[in-house]
C-alpha positions as CSV (number, residue, x, y, z in Angstrom):
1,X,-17.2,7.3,-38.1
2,X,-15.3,10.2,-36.8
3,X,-14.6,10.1,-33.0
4,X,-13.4,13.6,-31.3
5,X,-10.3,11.8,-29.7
6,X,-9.0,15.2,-28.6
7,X,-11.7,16.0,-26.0
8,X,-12.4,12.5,-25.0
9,X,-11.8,11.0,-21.4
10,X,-12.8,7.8,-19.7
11,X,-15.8,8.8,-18.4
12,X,-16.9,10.2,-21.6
13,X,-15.9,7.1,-23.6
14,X,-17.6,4.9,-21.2
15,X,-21.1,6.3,-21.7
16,X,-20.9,6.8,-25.6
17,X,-19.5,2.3,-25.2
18,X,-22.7,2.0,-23.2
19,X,-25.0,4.6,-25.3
20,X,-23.4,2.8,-28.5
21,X,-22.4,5.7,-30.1
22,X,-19.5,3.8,-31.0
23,X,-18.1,0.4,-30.2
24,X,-14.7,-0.8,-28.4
25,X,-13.4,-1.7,-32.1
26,X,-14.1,1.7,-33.3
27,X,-12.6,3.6,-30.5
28,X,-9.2,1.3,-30.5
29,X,-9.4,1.4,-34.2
30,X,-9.4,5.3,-34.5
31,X,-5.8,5.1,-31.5
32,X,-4.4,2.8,-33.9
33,X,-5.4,5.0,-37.0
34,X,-3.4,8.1,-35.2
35,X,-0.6,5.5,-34.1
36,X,-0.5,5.0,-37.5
37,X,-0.4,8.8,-38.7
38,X,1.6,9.8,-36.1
39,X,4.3,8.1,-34.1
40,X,7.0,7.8,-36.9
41,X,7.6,11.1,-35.7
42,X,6.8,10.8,-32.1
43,X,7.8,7.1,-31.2
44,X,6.5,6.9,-28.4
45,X,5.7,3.0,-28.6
46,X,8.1,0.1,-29.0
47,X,5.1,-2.4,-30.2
48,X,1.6,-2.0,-31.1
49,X,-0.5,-5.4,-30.2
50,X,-1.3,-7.4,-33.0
51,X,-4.4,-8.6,-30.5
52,X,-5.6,-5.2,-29.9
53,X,-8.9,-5.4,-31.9
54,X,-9.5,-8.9,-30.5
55,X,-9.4,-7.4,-27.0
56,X,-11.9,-5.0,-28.1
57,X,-14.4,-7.1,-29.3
58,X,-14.5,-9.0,-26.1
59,X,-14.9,-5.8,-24.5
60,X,-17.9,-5.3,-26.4
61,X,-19.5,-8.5,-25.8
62,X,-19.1,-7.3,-22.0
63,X,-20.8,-3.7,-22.9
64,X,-24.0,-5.8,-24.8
65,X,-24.4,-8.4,-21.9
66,X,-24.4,-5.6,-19.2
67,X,-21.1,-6.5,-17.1
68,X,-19.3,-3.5,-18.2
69,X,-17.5,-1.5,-15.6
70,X,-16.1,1.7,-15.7
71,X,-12.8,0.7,-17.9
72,X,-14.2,-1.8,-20.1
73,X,-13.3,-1.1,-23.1
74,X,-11.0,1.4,-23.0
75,X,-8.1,1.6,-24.9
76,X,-4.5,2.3,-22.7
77,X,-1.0,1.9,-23.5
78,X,1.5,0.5,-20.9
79,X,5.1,1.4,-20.1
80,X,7.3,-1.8,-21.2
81,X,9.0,-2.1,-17.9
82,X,5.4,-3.9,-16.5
83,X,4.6,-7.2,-17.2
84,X,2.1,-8.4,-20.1
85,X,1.5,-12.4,-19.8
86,X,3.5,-13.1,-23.3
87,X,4.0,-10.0,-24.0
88,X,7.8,-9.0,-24.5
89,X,9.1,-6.4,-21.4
90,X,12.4,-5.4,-22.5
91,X,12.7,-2.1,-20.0
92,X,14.2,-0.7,-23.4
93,X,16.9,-2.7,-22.8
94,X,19.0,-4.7,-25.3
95,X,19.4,-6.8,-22.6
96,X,15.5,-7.8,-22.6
97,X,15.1,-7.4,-25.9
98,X,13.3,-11.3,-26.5
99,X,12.4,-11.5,-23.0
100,X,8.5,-12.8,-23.0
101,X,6.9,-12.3,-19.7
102,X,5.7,-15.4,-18.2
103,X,3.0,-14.0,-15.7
104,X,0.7,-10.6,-15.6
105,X,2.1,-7.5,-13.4
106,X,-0.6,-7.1,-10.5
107,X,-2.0,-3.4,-12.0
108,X,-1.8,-5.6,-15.3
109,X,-4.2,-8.6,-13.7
110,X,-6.4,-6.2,-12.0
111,X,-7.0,-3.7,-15.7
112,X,-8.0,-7.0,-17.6
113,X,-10.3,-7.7,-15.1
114,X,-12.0,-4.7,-15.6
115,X,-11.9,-4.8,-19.7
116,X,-9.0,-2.9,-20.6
117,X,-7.8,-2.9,-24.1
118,X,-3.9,-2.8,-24.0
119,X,-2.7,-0.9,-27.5
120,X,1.1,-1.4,-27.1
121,X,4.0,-1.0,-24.9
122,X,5.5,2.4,-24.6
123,X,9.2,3.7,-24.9
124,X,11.1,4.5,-21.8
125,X,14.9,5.3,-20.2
126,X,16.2,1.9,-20.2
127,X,15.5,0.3,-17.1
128,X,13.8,3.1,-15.9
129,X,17.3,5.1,-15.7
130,X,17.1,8.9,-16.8
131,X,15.0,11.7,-17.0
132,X,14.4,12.1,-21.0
133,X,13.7,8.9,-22.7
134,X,17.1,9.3,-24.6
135,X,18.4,6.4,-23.0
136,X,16.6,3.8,-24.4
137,X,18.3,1.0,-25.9
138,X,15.5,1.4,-29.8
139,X,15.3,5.4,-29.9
140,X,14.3,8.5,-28.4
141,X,11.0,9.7,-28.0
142,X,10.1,13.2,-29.5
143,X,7.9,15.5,-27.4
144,X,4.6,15.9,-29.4
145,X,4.9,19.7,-29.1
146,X,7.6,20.4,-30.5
147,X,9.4,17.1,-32.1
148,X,13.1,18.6,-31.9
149,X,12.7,18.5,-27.9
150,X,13.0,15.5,-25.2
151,X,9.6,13.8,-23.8
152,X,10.7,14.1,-20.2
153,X,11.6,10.6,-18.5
154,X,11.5,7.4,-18.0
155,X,7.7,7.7,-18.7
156,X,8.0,9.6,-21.4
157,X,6.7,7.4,-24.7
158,X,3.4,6.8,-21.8
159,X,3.1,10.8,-21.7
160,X,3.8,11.1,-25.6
161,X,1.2,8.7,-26.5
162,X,-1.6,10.7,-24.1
163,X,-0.5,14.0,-25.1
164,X,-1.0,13.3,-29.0
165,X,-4.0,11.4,-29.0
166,X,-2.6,7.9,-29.8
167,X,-4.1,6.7,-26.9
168,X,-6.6,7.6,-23.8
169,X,-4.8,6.8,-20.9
170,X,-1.3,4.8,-20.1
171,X,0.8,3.2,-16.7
172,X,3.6,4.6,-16.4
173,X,6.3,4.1,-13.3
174,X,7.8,6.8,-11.1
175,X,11.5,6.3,-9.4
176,X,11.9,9.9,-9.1
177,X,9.4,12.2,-11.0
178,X,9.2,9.6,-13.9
179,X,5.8,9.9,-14.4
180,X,5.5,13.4,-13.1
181,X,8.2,14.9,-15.1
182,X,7.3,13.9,-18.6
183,X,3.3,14.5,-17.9
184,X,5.0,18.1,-17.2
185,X,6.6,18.1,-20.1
186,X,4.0,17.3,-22.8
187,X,1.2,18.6,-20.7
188,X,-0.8,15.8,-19.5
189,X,-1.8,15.0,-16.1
190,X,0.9,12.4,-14.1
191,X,0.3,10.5,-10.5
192,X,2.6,9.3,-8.1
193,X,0.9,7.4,-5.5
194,X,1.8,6.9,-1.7
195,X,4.4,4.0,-1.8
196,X,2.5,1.0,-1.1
197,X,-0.5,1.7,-2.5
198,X,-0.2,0.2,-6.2
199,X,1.3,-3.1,-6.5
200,X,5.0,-3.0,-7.6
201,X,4.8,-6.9,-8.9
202,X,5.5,-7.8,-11.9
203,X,6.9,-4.3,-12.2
204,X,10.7,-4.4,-13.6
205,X,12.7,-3.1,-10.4
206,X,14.6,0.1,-11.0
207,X,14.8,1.4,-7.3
208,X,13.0,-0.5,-5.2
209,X,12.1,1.5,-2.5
210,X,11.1,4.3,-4.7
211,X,9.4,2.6,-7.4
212,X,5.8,3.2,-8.0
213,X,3.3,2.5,-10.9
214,X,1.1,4.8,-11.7
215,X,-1.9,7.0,-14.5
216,X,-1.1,9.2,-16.9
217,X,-4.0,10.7,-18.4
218,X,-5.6,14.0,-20.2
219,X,-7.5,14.7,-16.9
220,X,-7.5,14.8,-13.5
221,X,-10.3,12.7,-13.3
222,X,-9.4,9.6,-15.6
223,X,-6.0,9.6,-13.1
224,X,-8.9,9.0,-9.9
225,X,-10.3,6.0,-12.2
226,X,-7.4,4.3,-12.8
227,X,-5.3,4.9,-9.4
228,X,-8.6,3.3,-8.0
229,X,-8.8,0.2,-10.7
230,X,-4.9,-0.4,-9.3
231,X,-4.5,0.7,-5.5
232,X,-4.7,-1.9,-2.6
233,X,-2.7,-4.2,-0.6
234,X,-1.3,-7.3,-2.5
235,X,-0.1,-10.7,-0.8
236,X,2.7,-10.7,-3.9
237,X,4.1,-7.4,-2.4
238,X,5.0,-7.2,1.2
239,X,5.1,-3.4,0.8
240,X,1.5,-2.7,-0.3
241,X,-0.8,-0.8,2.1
242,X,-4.6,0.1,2.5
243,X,-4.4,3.6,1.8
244,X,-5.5,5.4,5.2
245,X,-6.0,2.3,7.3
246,X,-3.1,3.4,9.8
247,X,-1.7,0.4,10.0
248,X,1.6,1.0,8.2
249,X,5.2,2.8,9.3
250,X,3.8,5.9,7.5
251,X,1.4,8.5,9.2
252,X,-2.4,8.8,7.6
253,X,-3.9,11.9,8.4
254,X,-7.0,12.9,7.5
255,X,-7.9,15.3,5.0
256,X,-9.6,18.5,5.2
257,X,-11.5,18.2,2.0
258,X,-15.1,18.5,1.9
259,X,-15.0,20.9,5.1
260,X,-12.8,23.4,3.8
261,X,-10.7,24.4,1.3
262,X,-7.5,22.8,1.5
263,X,-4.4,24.9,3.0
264,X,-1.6,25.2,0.1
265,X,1.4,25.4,1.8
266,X,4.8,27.2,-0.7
267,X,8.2,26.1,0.4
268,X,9.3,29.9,-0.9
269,X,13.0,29.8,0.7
270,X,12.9,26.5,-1.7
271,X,11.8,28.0,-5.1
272,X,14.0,31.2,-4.4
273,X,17.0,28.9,-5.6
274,X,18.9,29.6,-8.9
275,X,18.1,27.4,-11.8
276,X,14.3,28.2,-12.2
277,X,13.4,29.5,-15.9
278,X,11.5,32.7,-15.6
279,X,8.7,31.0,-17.2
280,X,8.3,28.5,-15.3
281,X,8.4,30.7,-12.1
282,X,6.1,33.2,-13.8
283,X,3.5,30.4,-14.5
284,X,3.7,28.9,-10.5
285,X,3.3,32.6,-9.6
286,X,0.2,32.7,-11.8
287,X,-1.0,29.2,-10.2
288,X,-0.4,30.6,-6.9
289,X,-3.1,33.4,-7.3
290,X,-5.2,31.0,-9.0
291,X,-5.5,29.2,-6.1
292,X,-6.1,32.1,-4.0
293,X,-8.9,33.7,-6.2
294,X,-10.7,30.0,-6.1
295,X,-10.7,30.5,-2.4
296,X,-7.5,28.1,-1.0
297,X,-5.3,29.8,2.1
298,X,-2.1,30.5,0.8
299,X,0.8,29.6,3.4
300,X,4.9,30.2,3.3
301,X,6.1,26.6,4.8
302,X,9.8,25.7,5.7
303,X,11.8,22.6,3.9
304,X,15.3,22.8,5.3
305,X,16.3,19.6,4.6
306,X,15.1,19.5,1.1
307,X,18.3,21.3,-0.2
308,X,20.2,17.9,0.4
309,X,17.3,15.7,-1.5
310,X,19.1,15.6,-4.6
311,X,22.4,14.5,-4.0
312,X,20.5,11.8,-1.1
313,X,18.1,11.0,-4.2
314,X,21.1,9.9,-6.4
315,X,22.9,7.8,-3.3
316,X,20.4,6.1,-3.2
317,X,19.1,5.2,-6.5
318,X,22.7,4.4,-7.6
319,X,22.9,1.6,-4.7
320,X,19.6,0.2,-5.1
321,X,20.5,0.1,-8.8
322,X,23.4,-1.8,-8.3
323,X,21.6,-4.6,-6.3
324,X,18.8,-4.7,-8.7
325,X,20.8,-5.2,-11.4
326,X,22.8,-7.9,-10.6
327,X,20.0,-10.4,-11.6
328,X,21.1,-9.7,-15.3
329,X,23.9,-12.0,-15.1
330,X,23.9,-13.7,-18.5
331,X,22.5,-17.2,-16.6
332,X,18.9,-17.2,-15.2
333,X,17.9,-14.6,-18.6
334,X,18.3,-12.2,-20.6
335,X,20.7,-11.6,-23.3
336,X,24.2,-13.9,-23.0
337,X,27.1,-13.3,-25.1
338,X,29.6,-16.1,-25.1
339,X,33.3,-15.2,-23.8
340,X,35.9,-17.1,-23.6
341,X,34.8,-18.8,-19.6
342,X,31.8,-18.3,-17.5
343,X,33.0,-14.6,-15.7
344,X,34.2,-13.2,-19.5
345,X,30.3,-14.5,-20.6
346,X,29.2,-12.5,-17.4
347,X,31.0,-9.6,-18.9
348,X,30.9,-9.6,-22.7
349,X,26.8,-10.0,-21.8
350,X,26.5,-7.0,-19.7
351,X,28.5,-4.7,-22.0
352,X,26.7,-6.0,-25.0
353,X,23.0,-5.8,-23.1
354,X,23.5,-2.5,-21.1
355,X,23.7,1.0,-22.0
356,X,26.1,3.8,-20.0
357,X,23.6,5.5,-18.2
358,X,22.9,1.7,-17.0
359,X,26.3,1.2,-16.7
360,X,27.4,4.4,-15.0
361,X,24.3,3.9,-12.2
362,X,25.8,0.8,-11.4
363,X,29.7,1.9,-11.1
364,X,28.5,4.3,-8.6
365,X,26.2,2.8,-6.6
366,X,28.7,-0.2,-6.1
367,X,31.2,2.4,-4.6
368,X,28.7,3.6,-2.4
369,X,28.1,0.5,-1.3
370,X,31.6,-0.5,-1.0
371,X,33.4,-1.5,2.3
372,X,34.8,1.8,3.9
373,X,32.2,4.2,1.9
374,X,28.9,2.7,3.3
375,X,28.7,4.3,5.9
376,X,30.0,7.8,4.5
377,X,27.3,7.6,2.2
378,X,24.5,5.2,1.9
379,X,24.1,5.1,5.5
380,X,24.2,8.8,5.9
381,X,22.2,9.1,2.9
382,X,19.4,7.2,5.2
383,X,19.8,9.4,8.0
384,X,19.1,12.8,5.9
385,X,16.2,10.8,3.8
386,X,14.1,10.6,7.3
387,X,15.0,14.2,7.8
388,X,13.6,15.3,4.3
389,X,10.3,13.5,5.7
390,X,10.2,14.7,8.6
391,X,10.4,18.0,7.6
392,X,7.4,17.1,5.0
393,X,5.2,15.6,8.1
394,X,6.2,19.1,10.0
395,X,4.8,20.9,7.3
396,X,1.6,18.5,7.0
397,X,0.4,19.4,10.8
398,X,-0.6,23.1,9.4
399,X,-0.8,22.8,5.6
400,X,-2.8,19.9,3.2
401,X,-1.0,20.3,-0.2
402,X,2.7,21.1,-0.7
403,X,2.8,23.1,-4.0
404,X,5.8,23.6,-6.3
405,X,6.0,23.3,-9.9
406,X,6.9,19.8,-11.6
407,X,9.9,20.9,-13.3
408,X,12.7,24.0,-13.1
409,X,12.6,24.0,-17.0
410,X,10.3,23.4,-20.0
411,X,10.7,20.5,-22.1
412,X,15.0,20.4,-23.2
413,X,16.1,19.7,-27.0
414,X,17.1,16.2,-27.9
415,X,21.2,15.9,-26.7
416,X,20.8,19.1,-24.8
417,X,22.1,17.3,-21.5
418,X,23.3,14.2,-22.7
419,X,27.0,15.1,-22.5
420,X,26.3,16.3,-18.9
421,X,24.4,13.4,-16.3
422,X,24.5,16.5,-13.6
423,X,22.5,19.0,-15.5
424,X,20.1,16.2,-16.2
425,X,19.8,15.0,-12.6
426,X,19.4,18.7,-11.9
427,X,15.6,18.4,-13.5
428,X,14.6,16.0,-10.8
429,X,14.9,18.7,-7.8
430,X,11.2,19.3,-7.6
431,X,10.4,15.5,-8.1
432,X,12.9,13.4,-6.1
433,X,10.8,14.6,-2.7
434,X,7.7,12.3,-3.0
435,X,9.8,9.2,-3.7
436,X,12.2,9.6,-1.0
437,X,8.9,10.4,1.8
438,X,6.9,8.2,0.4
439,X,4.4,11.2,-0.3
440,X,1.7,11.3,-3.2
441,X,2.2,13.8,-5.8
442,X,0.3,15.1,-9.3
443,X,1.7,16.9,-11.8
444,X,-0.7,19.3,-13.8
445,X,-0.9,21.4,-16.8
446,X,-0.7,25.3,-15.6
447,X,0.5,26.8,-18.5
448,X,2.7,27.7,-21.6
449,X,5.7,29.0,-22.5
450,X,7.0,30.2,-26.3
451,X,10.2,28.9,-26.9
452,X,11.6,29.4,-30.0
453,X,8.2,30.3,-31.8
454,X,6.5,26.7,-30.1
455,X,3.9,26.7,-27.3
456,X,5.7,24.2,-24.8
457,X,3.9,22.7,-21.7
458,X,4.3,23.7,-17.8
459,X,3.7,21.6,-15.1
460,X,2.6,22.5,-11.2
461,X,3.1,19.7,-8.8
462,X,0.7,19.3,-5.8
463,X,1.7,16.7,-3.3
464,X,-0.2,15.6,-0.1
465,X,0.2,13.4,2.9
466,X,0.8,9.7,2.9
467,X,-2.5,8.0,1.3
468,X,-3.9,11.3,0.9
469,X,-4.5,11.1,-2.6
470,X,-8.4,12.2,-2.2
471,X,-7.3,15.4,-1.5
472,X,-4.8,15.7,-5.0
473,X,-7.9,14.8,-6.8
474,X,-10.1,17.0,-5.7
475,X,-7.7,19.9,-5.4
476,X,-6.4,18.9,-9.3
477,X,-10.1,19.0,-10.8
478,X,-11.1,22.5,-9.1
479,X,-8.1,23.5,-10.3
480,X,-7.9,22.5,-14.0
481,X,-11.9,23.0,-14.0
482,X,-13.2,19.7,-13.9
């Protein structure tokens, strides 16, 4: 049988599973079909399960005996830095390339649960290091629009896999615009929850106090399913929250939603900077009025500190990388390379396992962490991060979604930027916001742009207040027509 795989979403493939216009099998069957036809040219997975169908069918003895939820049955495809029980997790990492995982991620326990069928785990930067899915150790990933150009990053064989139909809905994680920033890219839709709302175990640590798991998805609505399959406080990570129970560090307040349209609040001095490609700024123009004509207040807001976020963005990530890292020590796991003593095993291992965006993350967050520069920049780095919020909560007491778009650019050909690590951080200046407040954000299709004869995705971010993710939703779906 034929299955419209184009137009599908989770609700829709939940009530033809329970109608029985097609079984679990056939509906995995017809991802793996287009795996099949299509990801020698995408590669957007690193493995395809060889259990995949099996998984299925117990999903469709659920569906007959009436225990079905919402997700049961549904096919999705996983980012490989989150742990599968036995599955390998390499973070695209030579380093990880055997490593089996010996427990289930908490998002991971909490999808089987409800039925998921897990297809495969989906390229990435390695480690969750990068903003292009160049970087990982077993290839790049080719954006399904136009196969010459990058995927966006780290998330970006999740986003490939959504965007051409070789799955229905993936986890990706989001450091700074990971998920957000691909989604952009290939033109699906990308979350990135309040920190502390999904579960970071079992998740692979990249930065650990921006990390965040979460959906990517064709629509704004299969994002609310998941994010609420995966949200909650979890004993295995001290950092998880209730979202809105107030009784965290961050500040709920509550949303205007449901009483009013929400206020959309433009950080113009913000988007007036260089760097923007017309089409891009054209489309958030045309997203602007959209918003207007559907009824939403339209006000100018005032970031001042965000013109520091990227530079405080990349202190930051560079340290945390450099303590995170260190567990890869050629002992406790992971690839070892015999030297000629124990440090030259710690060495050789390390140079064999890790790539040089790895590498380079780790020289300079060890010098920013080094005696006599701490203070000159990870501590300042600190200070100007709770300025950045502050000026988001500011913002928050007379707006209820920040608007920007996801990304300065369009999708960037393969080895564009690879020769330049600035031009490439330079893509994150939209995203890096929400990870260093703490904030939700969603990236969204708004538009197109012809590059080169090829119709190449735009993104528009919305971002709320902490554990505001209601609001994104509903705000998303009016806006994309759902």
């Amino acid at each position: 049988m034929t299955i419209d795989l184009k137009n599908l979403t989770i609700a829709k493939a939940a009530e033809g599973l329970k109608k029985g216009s097609f079984t679990s099998v056939q509906l995995t069957q017809a991802y793996l079909d287009e795996i099949a036809k299509r990801d020698g040219d995408i590669h957007a997975y690193l493995e395809v399960f060889a259990d995949t169908l099996q998984s299925a069918e117990a999903a469709d003895i659920r569906i007959k005996n009436g225990t079905a939820g919402p997700l049961t049955g549904i096919p999705m495809a996983i980012k490989d830095n989150i742990l599968i029980q036995d599955k390998i997790a390499s973070s695209a990492s030579k380093m990880l390339e055997k490593y089996k995982a010996t427990y289930d991620a908490t998002v991971i326990a909490k999808l089987k649960k409800e039925g998921v069928v897990f297809i495969g785990r989906t390229n990435m930067d390695e480690f969750a290091m990068g903003g292009s899915t160049e970087n990982s150790a077993f290839g790049v990933t080719h954006n399904p629009h136009e196969t010459s150009r990058v995927a966006g990053g780290t998330s970006g064989g999740s986003a490939a896999a959504v965007a051409s139909n070789m799955t229905l809905a993936a986890l990706g994680s989001d450091t700074g615009g990971s998920i957000r920033q691909p989604a952009s890219f290939c033109g699906v839709v990308g979350l990135k929850p309040t920190y502390g709302a999904v579960s970071r175990y079992g998740l692979i640590a990249a930065v650990s106090s921006f990390d965040q798991i979460g959906p990517v998805t064709r629509t704004v609505a299969d994002a609310e399913i998941i994010f609420n399959a995966i949200k909650g406080r979890d004993t295995k990570d001290g950092t998880t929250i209730e979202s809105g129970d107030g009784k965290t560090a961050v500040t709920y307040l509550p949303s205007r939603m449901g009483k009013k349209k929400p206020i959309v609040g433009i950080p113009r001095s913000f988007l007036s900077m260089g760097g923007i490609d017309p089409d891009v700024k054209k489309s958030f123009e045309e997203s602007e009025k959209r918003f207007k004509d559907m009824g939403y207040e339209i006000r100018d807001i005032e970031l001042p500190s965000n013109q520091y976020a990227l530079p405080v963005y990349y202190i930051l990530n560079f340290a945390e990388v450099s303590s995170n890292m260190a567990r890869f020590d050629a002992v406790k796991y992971g690839l070892h390379v015999n030297g000629k003593d124990s440090i030259d095993d710690y060495f050789e291992s390390r140079r064999a396992g890790l790539g040089k965006e790895v590498i380079r993350r780790i020289l300079l967050g060890t010098y920013v962490l080094s005696s006599g520069y701490y203070d000159a920049y990870y501590n300042r780095a600190n200070a100007v991060r709770s300025m950045i919020t502050d000026d988001f909560l500011k913002a928050f007491e007379s707006v209820d979604i920040i608007a920007t778009p996801t990304t300065p650019s369009t999708a960037f050909k393969i080895g564009e930027k690879a020769s330049d690590p600035v031009a490439m951080y330079l893509e994150d200046i939209f995203t890096v916001t929400a990870n260093l407040t703490g904030l939700p954000a969603l990236s969204i299709p708004c538009g197109t742009a012809i590059k080169e004869g090829k119709s190449l995705p735009i993104g528009l971010q919305l971002t709320a207040r902490h554990g505001d993710e209601k609001t994104l939703f509903e705000a998303g779906k009016d806006f994309l027509g759902e």
